[in-house]
N, C-alpha and C positions, 0 to 999 in steps of 0.2 A: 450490617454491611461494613466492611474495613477496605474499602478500595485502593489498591497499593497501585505507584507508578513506576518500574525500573528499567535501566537500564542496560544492557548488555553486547559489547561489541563482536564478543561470540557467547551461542547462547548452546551449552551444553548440556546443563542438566536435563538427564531424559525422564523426567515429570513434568519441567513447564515444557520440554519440546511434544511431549503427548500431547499438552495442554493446546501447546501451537495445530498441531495434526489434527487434532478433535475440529476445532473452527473450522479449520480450511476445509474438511469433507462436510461438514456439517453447513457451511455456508459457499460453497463450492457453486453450485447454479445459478448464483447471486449476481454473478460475475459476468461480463459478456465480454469476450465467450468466458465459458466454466473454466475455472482455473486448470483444470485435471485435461482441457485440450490443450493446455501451452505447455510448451517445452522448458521454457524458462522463465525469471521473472521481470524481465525485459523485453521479450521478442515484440519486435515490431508488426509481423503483420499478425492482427488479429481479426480478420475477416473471417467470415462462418464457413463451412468445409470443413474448421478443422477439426480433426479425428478427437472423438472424446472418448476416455478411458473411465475405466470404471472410478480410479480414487487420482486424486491431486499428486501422485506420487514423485514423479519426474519436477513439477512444481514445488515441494515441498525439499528435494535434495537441492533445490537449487538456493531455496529459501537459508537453507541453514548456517549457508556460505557470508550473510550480512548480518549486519546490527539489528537491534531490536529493543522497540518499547514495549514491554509486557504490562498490561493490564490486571491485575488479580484481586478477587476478593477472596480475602482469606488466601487460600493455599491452591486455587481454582484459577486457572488463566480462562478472563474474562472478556479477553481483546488482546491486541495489537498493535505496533504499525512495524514491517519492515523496511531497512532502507540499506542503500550499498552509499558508504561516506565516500566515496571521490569516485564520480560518476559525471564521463562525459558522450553526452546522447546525440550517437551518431544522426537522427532524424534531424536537431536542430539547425545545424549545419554551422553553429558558432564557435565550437570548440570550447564552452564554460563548462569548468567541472560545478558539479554540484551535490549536493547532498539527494539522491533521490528516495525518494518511497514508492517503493515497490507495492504493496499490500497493505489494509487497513482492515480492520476486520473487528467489531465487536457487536458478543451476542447480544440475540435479540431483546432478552428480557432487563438489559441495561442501556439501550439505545434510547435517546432523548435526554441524556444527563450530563450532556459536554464534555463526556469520556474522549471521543476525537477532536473534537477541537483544544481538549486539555493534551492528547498527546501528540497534536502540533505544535503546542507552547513549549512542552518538553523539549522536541525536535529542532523549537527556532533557537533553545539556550545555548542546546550541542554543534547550533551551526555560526552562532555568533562567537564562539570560543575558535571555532575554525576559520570563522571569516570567510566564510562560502552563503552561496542561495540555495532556498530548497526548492524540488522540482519533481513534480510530479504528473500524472495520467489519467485520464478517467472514460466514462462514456458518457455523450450526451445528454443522456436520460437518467442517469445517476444524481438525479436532483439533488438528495439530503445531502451527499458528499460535496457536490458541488456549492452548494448551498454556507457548507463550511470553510470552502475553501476561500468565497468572497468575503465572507467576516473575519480572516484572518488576514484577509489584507494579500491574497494571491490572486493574479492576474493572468488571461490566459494567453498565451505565446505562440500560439500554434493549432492550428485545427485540422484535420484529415478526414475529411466528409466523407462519409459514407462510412469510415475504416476500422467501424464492426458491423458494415450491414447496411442493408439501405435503411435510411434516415436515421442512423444511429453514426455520428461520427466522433472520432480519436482526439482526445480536449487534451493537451498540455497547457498545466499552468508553472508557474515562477513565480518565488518573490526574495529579492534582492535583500539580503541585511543590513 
């Protein structure tokens, strides 16, 4: 196993973007809701109704448009994270830009090996260079992520009960550099 971490503020080559398309349909229901019913990779309401399409595709052009940590063993994209660098989230109502992450995503058979929380160390190098906080989303019940999110020293900012569902609500966290 050779696990590489890169970087890329646009990601064009179309093998790691395969590589990106593969996960996202592959882990696509993982999601609440499924990435393949959001429109974009920000949309606020993600309450259930919405319409789900066969594959992430609408999710995936929007994805192409931000930076990206790629994961890969070997020549294999293994993970993820995506994020849009100056992003200021209308929900908060403070007007900070920040670095957000959009998407997190790594396969299953390399989960447990600090792959995510190595590529939020990444994330916190490219935000300390910027001198911005990073900022992210999640769902209640997305334990492991969240789980990572408090060992990394991210705190949560904002809650939206219910805002995928009853008893499933909308976690924003932050953490200031």
């Amino acid at each position: 196993m050779r696990i590489q971490y890169r970087y890329y503020e646009t990601l064009l080559n179309s093998s790691l973007l395969e590589g990106v398309w593969n996960l996202l349909c592959c882990y696509d229901n993982d999601f609440i809701p499924p990435l393949s019913a959001r429109e974009h990779t920000y949309q606020s309401d993600l309450t259930p109704g919405l319409t789900v399409r066969q594959e992430p595709k609408r999710y995936f052009e929007m994805l192409k448009e931000q930076a990206f940590l790629l994961v890969q063993d070997g020549d294999e994209v293994i993970g993820f994270m995506s994020f849009r660098p100056h992003y200021t989230n209308e929900e908060m109502g403070d007007h900070v830009e920040t670095i957000y992450v959009t998407t997190v995503i790594v396969d299953k058979e390399y989960r447990g090996q600090g792959i995510t929380t190595h590529l939020y160390a990444e994330l916190e190098e490219i935000a300390k260079q910027r001198n911005m906080p990073i900022m992210t989303r999640t769902w209640s019940t997305n334990d492991s992520h969240i789980r990572v999110l408090h060992k990394i020293g991210m705190r949560e900012v904002k809650r939206i009960e219910d805002g995928r569902g009853p008893g499933i609500d909308t976690v924003y966290y932050r953490k200031n550099l």
